[in-house]
PDB file of N, H, CA, C and O in Angstrom:
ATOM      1  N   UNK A   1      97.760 103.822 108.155  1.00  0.00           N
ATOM      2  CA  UNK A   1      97.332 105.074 107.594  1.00  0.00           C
ATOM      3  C   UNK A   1      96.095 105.546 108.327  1.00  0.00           C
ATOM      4  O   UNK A   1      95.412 104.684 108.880  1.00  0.00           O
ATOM      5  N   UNK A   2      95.688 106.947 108.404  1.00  0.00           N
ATOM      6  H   UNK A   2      96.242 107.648 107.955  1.00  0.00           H
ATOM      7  CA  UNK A   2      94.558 107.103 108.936  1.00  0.00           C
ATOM      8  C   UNK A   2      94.032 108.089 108.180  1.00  0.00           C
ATOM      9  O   UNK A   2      94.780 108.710 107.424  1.00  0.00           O
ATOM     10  N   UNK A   3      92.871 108.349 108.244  1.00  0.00           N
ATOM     11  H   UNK A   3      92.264 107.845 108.857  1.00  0.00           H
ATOM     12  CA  UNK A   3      91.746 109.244 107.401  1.00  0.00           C
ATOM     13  C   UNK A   3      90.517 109.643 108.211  1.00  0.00           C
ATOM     14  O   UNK A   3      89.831 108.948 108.961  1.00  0.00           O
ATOM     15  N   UNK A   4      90.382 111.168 107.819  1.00  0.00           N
ATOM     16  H   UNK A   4      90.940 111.733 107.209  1.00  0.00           H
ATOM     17  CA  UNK A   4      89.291 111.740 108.297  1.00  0.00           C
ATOM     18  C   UNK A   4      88.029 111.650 107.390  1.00  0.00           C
ATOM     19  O   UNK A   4      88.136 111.935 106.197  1.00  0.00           O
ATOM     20  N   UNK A   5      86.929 111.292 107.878  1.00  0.00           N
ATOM     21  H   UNK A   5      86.843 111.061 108.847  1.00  0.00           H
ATOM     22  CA  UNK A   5      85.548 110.922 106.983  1.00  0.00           C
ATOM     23  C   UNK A   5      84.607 111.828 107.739  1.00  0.00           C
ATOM     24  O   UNK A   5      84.113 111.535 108.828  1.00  0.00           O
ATOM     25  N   UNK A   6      84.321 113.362 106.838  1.00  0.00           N
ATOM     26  H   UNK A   6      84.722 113.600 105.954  1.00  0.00           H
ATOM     27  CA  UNK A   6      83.496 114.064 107.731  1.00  0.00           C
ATOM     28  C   UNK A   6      82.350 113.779 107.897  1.00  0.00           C
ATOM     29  O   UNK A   6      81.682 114.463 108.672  1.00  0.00           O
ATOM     30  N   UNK A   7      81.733 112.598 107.165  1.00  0.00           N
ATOM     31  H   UNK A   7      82.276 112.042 106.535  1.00  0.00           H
ATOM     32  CA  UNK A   7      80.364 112.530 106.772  1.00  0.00           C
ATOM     33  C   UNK A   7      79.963 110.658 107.548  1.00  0.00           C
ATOM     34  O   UNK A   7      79.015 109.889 107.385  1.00  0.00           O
ATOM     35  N   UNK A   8      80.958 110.601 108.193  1.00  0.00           N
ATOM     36  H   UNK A   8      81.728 111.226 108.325  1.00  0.00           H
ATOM     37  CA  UNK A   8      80.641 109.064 109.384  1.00  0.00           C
ATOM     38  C   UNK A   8      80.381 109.951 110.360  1.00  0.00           C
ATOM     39  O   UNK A   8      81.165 110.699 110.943  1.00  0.00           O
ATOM     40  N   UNK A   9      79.091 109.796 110.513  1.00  0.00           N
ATOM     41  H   UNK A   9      78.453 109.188 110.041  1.00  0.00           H
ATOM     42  CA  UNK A   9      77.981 110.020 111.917  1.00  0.00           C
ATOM     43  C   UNK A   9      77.654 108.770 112.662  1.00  0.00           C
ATOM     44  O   UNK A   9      76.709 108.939 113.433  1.00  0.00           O
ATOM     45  N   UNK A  10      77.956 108.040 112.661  1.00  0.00           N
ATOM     46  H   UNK A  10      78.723 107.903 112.034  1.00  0.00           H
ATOM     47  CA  UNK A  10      76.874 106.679 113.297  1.00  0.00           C
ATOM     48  C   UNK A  10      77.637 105.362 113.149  1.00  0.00           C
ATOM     49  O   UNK A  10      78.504 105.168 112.297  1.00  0.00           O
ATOM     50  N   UNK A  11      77.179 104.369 114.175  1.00  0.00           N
ATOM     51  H   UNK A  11      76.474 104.527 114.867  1.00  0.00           H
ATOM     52  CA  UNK A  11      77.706 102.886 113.431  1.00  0.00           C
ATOM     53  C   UNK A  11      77.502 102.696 112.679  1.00  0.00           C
ATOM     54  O   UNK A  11      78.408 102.198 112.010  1.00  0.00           O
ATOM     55  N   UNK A  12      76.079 102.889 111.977  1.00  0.00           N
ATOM     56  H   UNK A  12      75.343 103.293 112.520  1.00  0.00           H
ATOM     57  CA  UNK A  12      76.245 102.132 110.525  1.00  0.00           C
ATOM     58  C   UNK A  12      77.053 102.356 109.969  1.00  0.00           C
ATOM     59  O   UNK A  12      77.598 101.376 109.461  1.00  0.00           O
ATOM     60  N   UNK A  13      77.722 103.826 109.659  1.00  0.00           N
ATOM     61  H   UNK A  13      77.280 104.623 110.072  1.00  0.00           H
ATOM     62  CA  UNK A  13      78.697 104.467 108.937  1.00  0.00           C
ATOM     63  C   UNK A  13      80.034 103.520 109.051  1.00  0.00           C
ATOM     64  O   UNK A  13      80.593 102.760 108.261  1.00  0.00           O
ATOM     65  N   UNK A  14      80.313 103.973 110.566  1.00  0.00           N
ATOM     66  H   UNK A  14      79.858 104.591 111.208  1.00  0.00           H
ATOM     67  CA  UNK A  14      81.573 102.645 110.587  1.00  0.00           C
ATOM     68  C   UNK A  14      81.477 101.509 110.278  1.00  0.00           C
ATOM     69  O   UNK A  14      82.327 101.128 109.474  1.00  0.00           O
ATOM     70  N   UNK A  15      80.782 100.819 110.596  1.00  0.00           N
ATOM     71  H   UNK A  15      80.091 101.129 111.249  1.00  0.00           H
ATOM     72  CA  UNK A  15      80.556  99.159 109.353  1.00  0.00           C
ATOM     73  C   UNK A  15      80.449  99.568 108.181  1.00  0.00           C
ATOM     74  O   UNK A  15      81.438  99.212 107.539  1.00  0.00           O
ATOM     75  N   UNK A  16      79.393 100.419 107.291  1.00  0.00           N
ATOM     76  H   UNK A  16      78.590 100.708 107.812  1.00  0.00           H
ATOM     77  CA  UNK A  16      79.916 100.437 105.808  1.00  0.00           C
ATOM     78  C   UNK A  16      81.880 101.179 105.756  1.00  0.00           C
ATOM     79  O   UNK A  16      82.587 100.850 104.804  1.00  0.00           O
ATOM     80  N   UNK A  17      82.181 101.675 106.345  1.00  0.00           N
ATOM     81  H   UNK A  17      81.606 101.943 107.118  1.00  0.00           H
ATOM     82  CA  UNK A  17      83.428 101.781 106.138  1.00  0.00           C
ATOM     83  C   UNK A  17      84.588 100.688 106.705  1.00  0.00           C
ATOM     84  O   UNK A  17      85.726 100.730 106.237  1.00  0.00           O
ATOM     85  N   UNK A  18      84.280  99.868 107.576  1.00  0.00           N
ATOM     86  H   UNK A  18      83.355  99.833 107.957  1.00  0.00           H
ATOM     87  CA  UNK A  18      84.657  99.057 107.711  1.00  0.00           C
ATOM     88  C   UNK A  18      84.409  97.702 106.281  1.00  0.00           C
ATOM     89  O   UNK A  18      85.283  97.052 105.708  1.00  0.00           O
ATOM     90  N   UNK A  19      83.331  97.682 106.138  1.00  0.00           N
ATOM     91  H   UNK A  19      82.621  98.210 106.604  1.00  0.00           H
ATOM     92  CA  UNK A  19      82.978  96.759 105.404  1.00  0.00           C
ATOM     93  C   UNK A  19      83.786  97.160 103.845  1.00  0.00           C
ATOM     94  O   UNK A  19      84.448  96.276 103.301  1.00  0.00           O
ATOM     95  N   UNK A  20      83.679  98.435 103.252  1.00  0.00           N
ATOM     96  H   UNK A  20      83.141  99.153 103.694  1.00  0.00           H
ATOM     97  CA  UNK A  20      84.682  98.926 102.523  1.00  0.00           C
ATOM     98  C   UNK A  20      85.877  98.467 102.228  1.00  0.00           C
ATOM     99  O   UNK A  20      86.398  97.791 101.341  1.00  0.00           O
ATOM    100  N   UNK A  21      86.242  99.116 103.397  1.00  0.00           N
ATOM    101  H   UNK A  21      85.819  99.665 104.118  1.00  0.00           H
ATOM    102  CA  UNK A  21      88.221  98.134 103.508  1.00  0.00           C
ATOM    103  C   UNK A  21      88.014  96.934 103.477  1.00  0.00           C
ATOM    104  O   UNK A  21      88.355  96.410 102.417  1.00  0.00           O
ATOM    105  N   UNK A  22      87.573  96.255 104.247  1.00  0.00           N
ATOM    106  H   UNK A  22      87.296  96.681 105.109  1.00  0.00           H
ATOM    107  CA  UNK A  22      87.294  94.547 104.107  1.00  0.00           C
ATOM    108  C   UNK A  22      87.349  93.998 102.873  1.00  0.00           C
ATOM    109  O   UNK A  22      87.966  92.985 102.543  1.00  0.00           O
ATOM    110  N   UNK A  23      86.621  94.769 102.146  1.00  0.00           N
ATOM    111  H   UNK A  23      86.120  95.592 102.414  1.00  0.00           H
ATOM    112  CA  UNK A  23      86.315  93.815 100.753  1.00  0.00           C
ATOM    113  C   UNK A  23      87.367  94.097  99.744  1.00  0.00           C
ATOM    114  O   UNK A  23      87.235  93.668  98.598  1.00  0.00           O
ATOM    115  N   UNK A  24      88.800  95.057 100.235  1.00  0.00           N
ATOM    116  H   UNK A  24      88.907  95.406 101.166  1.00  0.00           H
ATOM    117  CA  UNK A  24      89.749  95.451  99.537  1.00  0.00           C
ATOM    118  C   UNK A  24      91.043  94.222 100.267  1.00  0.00           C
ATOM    119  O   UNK A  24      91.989  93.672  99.704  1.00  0.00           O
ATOM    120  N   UNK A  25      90.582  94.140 101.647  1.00  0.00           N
ATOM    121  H   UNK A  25      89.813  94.588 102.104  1.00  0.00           H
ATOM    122  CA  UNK A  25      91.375  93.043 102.215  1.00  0.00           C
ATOM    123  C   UNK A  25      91.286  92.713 103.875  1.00  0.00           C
ATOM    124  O   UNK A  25      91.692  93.251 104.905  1.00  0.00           O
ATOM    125  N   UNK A  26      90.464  91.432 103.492  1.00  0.00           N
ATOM    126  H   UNK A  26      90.134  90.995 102.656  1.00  0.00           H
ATOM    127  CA  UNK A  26      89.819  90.305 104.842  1.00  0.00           C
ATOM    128  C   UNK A  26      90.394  90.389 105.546  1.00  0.00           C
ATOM    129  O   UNK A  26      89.833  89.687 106.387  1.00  0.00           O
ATOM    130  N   UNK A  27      91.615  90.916 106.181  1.00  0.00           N
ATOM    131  H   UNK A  27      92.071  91.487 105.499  1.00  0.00           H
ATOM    132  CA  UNK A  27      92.620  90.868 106.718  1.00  0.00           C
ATOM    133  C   UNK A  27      93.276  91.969 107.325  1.00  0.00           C
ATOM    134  O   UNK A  27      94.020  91.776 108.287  1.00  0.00           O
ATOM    135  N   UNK A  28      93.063  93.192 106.829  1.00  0.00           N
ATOM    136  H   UNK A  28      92.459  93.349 106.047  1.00  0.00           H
ATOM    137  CA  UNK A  28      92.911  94.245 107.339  1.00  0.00           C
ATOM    138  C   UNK A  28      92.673  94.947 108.863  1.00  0.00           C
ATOM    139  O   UNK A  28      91.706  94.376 109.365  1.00  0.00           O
ATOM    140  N   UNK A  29      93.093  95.760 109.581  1.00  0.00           N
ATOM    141  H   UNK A  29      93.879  96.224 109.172  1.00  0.00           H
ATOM    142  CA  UNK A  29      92.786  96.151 110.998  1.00  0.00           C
ATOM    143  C   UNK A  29      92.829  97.481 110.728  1.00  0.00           C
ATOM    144  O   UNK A  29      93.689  98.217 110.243  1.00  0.00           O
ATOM    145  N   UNK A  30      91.338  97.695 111.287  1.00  0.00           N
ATOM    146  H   UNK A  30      90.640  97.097 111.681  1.00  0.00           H
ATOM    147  CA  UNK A  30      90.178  99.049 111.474  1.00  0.00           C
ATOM    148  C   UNK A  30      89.788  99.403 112.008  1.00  0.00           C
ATOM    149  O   UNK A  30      88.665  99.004 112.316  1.00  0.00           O
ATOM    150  N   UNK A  31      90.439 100.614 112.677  1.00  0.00           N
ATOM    151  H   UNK A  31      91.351 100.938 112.427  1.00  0.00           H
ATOM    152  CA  UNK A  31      89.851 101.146 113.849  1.00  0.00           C
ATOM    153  C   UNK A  31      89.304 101.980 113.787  1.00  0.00           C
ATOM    154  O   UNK A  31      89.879 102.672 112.946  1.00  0.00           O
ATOM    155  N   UNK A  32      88.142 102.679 114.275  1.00  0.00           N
ATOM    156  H   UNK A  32      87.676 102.117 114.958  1.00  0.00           H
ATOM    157  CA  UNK A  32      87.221 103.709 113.747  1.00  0.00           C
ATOM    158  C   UNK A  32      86.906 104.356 115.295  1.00  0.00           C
ATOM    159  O   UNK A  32      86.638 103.616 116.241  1.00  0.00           O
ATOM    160  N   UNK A  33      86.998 106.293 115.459  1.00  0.00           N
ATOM    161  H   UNK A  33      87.216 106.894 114.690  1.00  0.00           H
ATOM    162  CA  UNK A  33      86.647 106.615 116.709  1.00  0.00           C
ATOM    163  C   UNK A  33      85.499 107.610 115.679  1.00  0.00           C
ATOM    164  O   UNK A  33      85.964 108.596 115.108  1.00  0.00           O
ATOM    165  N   UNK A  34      83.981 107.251 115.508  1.00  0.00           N
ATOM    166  H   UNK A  34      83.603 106.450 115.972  1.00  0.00           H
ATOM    167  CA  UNK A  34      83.139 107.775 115.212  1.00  0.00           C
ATOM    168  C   UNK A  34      82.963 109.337 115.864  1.00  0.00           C
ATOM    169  O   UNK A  34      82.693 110.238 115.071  1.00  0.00           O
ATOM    170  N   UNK A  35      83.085 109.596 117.024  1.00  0.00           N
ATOM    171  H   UNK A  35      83.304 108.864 117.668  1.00  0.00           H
ATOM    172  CA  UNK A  35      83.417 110.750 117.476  1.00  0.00           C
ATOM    173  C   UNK A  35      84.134 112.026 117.028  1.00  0.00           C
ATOM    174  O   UNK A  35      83.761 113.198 117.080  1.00  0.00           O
ATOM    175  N   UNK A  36      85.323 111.447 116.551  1.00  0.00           N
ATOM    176  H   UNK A  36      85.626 110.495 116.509  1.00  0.00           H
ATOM    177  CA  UNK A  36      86.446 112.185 116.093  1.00  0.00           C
ATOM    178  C   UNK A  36      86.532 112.253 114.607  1.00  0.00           C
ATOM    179  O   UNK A  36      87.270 113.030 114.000  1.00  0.00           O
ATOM    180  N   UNK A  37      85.647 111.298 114.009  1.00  0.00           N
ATOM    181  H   UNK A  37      85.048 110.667 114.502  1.00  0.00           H
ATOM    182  CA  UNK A  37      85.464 111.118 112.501  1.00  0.00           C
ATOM    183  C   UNK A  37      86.993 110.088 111.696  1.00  0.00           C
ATOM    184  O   UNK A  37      87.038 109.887 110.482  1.00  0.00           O
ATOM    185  N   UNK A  38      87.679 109.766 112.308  1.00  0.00           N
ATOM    186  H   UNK A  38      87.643 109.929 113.294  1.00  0.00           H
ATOM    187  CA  UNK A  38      88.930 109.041 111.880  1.00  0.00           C
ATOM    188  C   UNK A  38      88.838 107.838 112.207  1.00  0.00           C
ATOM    189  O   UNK A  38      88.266 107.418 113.213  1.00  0.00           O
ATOM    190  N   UNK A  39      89.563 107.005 111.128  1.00  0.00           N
ATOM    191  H   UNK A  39      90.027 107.347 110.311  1.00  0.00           H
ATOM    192  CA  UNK A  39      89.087 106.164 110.846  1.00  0.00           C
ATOM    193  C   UNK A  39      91.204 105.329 110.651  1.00  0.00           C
ATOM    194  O   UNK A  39      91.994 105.935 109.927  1.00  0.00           O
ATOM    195  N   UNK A  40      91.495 104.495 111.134  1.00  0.00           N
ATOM    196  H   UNK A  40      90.854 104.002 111.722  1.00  0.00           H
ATOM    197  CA  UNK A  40      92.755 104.238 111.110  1.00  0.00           C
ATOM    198  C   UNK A  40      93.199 102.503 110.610  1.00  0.00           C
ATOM    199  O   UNK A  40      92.900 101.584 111.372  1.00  0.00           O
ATOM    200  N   UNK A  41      93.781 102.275 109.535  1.00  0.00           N
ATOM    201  H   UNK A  41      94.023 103.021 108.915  1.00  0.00           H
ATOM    202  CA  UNK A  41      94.188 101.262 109.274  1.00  0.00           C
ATOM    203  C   UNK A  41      95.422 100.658 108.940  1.00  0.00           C
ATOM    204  O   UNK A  41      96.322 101.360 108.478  1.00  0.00           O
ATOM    205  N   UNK A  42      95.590  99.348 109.128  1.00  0.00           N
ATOM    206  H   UNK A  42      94.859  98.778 109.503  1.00  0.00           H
ATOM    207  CA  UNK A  42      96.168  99.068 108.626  1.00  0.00           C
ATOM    208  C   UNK A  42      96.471  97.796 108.159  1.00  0.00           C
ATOM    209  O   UNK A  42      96.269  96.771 108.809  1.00  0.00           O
ATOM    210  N   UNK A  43      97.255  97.870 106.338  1.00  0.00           N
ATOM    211  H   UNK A  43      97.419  98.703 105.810  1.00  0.00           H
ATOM    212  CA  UNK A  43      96.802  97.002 105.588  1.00  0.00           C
ATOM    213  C   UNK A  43      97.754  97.300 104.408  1.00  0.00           C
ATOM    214  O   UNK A  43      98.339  98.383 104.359  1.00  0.00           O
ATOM    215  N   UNK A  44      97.920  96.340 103.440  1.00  0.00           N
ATOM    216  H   UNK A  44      97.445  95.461 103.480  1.00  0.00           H
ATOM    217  CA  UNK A  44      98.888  96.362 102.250  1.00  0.00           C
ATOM    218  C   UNK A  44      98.713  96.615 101.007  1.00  0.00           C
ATOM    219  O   UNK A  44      99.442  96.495 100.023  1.00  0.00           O
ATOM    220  N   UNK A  45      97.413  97.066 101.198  1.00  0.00           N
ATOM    221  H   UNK A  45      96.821  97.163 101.998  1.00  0.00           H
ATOM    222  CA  UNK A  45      96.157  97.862 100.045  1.00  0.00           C
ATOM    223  C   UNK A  45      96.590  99.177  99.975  1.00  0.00           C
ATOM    224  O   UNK A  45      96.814  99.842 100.986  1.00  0.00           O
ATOM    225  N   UNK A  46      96.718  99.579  98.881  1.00  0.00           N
ATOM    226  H   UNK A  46      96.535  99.039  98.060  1.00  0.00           H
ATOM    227  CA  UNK A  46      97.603 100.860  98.234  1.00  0.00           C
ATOM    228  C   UNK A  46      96.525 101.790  99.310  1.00  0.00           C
ATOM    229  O   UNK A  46      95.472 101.302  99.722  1.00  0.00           O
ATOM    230  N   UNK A  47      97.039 103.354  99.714  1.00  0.00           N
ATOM    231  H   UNK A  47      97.894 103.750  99.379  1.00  0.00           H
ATOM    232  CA  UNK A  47      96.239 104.058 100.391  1.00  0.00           C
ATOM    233  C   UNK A  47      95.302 104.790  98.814  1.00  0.00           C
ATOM    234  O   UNK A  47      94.427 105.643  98.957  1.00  0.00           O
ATOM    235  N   UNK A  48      95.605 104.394  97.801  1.00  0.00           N
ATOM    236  H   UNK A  48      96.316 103.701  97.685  1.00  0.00           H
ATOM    237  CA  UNK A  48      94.747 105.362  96.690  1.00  0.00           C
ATOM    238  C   UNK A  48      93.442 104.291  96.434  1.00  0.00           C
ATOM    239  O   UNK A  48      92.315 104.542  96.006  1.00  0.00           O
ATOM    240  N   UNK A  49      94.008 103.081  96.840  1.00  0.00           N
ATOM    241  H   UNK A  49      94.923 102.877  97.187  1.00  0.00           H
ATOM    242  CA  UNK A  49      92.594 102.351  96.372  1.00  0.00           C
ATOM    243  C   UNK A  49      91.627 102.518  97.454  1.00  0.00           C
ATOM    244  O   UNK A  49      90.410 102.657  97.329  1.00  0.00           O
ATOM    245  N   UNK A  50      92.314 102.487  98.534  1.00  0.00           N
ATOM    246  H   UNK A  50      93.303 102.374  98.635  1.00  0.00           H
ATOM    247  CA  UNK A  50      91.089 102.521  99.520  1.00  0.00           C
ATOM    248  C   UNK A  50      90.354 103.697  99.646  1.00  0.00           C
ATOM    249  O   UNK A  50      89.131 103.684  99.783  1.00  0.00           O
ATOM    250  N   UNK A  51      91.364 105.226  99.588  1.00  0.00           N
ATOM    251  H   UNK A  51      92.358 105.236  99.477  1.00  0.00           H
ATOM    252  CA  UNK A  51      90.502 106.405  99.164  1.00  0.00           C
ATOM    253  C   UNK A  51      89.542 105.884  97.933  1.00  0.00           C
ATOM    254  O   UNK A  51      88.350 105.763  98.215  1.00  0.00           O
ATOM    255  N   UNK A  52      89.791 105.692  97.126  1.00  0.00           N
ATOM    256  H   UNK A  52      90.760 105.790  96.897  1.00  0.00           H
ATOM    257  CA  UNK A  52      89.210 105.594  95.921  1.00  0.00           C
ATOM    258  C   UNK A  52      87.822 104.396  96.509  1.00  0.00           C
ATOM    259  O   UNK A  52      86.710 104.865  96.265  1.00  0.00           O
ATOM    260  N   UNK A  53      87.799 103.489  96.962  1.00  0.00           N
ATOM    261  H   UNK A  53      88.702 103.107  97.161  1.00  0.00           H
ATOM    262  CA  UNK A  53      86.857 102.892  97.303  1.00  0.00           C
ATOM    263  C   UNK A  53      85.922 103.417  97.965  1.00  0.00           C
ATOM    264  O   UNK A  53      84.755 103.133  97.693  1.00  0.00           O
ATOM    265  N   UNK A  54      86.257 104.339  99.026  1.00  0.00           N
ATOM    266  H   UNK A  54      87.205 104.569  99.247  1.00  0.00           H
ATOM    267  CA  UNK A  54      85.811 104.999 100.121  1.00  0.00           C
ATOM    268  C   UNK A  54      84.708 105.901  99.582  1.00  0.00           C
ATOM    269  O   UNK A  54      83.579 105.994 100.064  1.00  0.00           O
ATOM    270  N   UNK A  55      85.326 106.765  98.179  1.00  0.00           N
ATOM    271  H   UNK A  55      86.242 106.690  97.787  1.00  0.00           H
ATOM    272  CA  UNK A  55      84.986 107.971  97.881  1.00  0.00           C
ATOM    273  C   UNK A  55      83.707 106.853  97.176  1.00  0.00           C
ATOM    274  O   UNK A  55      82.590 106.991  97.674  1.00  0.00           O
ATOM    275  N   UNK A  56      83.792 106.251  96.547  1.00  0.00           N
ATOM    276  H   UNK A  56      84.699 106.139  96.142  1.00  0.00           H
ATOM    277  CA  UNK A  56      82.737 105.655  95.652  1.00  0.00           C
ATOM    278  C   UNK A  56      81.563 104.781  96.510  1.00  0.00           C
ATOM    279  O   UNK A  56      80.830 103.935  95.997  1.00  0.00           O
ATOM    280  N   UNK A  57      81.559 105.094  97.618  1.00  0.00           N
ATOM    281  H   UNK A  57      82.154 105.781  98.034  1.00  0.00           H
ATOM    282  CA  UNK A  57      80.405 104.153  98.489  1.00  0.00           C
ATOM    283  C   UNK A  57      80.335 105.268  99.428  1.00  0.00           C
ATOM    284  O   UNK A  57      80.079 104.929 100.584  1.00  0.00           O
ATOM    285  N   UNK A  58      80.548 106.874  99.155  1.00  0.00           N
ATOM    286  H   UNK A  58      80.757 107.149  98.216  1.00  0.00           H
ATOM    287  CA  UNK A  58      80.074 107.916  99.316  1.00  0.00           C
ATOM    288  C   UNK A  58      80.094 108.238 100.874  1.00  0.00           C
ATOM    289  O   UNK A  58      79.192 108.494 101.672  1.00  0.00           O
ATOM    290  N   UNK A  59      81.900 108.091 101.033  1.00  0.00           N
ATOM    291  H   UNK A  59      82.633 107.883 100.385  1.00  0.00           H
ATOM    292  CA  UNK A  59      82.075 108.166 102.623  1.00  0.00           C
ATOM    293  C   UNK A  59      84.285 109.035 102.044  1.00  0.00           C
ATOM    294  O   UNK A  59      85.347 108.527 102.407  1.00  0.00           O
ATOM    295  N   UNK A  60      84.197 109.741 101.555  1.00  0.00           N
ATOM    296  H   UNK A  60      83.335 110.154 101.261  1.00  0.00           H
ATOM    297  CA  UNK A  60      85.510 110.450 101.267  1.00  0.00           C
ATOM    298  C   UNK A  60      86.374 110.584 102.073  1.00  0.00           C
ATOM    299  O   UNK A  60      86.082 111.304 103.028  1.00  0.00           O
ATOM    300  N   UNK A  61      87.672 110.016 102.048  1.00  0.00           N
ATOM    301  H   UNK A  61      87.909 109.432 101.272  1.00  0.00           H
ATOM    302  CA  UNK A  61      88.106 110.521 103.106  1.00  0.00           C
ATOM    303  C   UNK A  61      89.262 111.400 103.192  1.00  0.00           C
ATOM    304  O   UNK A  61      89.562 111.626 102.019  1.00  0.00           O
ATOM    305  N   UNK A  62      90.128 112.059 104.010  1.00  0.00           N
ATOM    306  H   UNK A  62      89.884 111.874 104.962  1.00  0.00           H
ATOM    307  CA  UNK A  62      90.469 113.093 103.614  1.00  0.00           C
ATOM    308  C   UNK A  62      91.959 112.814 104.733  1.00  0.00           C
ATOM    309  O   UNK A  62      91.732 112.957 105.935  1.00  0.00           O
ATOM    310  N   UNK A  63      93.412 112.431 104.313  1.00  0.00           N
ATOM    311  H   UNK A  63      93.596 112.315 103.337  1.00  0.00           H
ATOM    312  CA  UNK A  63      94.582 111.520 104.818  1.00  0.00           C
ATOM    313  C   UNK A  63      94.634 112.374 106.294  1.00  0.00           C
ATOM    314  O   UNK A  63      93.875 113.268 106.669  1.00  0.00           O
ATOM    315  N   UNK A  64      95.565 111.896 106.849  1.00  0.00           N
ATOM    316  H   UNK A  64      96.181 111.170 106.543  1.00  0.00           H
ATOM    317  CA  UNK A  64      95.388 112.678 107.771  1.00  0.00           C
ATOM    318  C   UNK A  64      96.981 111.980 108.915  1.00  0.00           C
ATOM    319  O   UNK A  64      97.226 112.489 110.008  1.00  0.00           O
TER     320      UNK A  64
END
């Protein structure tokens, strides 16, 4: 799945969004082009939880 996060400016951004998914599942593969604002995974974690996680550690993302 992939998602646009208009509000990831920076690495840190991508590690807390990385770190996000992670803690939904260790196992997970995350690719993030900070540039482009998208953010691409994949993983067996419903796509509503991870929006839903996303939105609540104040990084929304928007499917794509």
């Amino acid at each position: 799945m992939k998602f646009r996060i208009e509000n990831m400016t920076c690495g840190g951004c991508a590690r807390s969004v990385t770190a996000t998914i992670k803690d939904l599942d260790e196992h997970a593969r995350v690719e993030i082009d900070v540039e482009q604002k998208l953010v691409e995974v994949e993983t067996g974690v419903h796509q509503d939880e991870i929006v839903a996680a996303l939105t609540e550690d104040g990084f929304p993302p928007v499917a794509v």
